[in-house]
Every structure is written in structure tokens, then in C-alpha cells.
C-alpha positions, 0 to 999 in steps of 0.5 A: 898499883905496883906492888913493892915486896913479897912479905909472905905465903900463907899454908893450912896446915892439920897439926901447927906443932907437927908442922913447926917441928918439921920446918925447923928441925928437918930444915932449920927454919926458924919460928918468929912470930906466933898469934892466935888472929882474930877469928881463932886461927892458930898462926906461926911465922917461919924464917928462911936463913937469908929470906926476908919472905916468911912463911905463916902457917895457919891452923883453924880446924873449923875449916875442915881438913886439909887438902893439898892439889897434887903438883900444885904447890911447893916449897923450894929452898936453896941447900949448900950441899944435896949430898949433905941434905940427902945424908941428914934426910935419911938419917932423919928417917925422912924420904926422897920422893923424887930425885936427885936429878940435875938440871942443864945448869948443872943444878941438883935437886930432890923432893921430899914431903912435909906434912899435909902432903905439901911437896919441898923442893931442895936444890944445890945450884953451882956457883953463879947459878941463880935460877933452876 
């Protein structure tokens, strides 16, 4: 077996519309699907501008609490301009975790939190620069 795409990666999350708020106001992602599955999860799919991967965030408080491992996930998303994010970050009351800091390839980056304490990684690479 070989498998053919990533399609997308699934996060628990305590409160799905605070969650959607964050990942589409803050970082512009669009919802494009939302369903109730089978066993009464609440499910939502979100969009990346120029991803065909998607991220389901399910809600199924029967579950328990959610709890994030620190440095065990994250969320990495490609930004125009760091500087720009860093200024629209603060004037959302949002903050920076960790950084700016850049990488050898002249790569920037910063960390900030989303709810449930899922860490997202924004990076500004240069021109010609695929990987951090």
C-alpha cells in the first residue's frame, strides 16, 4: 500500500465556534464543511488559502476535557509578511509566545497560541525557500 495524498488532520477541540472564530478570524481560514457524525460529534472543516489539506476540528464533550501534550503538536502556516502578522497579532490582543526568531535560511518565524493550547507556527520564508 502506498498511500496517495494527505486529506486532513483531525484536532479535539472544547468549544468548536470559539475555535472556528480563532482559525478564521485571526488567520483567515475558511470553514467548508460542517456535520453532526454518526456517533454526535460536532465536526468542522477548515480551508488554508493554497492547501488542498484541510483541518477537522471535532467537538464531542462525552469525551472529557481536552488536553494538549506540550511540544507535541503544531500548526504551521506560510505568512507574506511576519511583520504584517506580528502587527495584525497585536492589534487582535493575540500574543507571541515565542520569537520572531530566523532560521540559517533566512526564514522568520513566531509562535502563538489557538484555543485548547494548540501551538500555530507562522513563518515568512524568502523567495526560493521551501523548507524551515
Amino acid at each position: 500500500m502506498k498511500v496517495i495524498k494527505l486529506l486532513h488532520t483531525r484536532m479535539r477541540v472544547s468549544d468548536l465556534e470559539a475555535t472556528i472564530r480563532f482559525y478564521t478570524t485571526v488567520l483567515g481560514l475558511e470553514v467548508v464543511e460542517r456535520k453532526t457524525s454518526p456517533r454526535g460529534s460536532q465536526l468542522a472543516f477548515l480551508k488554508t488559502p493554497n492547501s488542498d489539506e484541510l483541518i477537522e476540528l471535532t467537538c464531542f464533550p462525552p469525551s472529557g476535557p481536552v488536553r494538549v501534550q506540550e511540544d507535541l503538536i503544531h500548526l504551521a502556516f506560510q505568512v507574506e509578511s511576519l511583520d504584517r502578522a506580528i502587527a495584525s497579532l497585536t492589534e487582535q490582543g493575540i500574543p507571541i509566545t515565542d520569537g520572531p526568531t530566523q532560521t540559517s535560511s533566512g526564514s522568520r518565524f513566531i509562535f502563538i497560541e489557538a484555543p485548547d493550547g494548540y501551538e500555530i507556527e507562522l513563518i515568512e520564508r524568502p523567495a526560493g525557500v521551501t523548507i524551515v
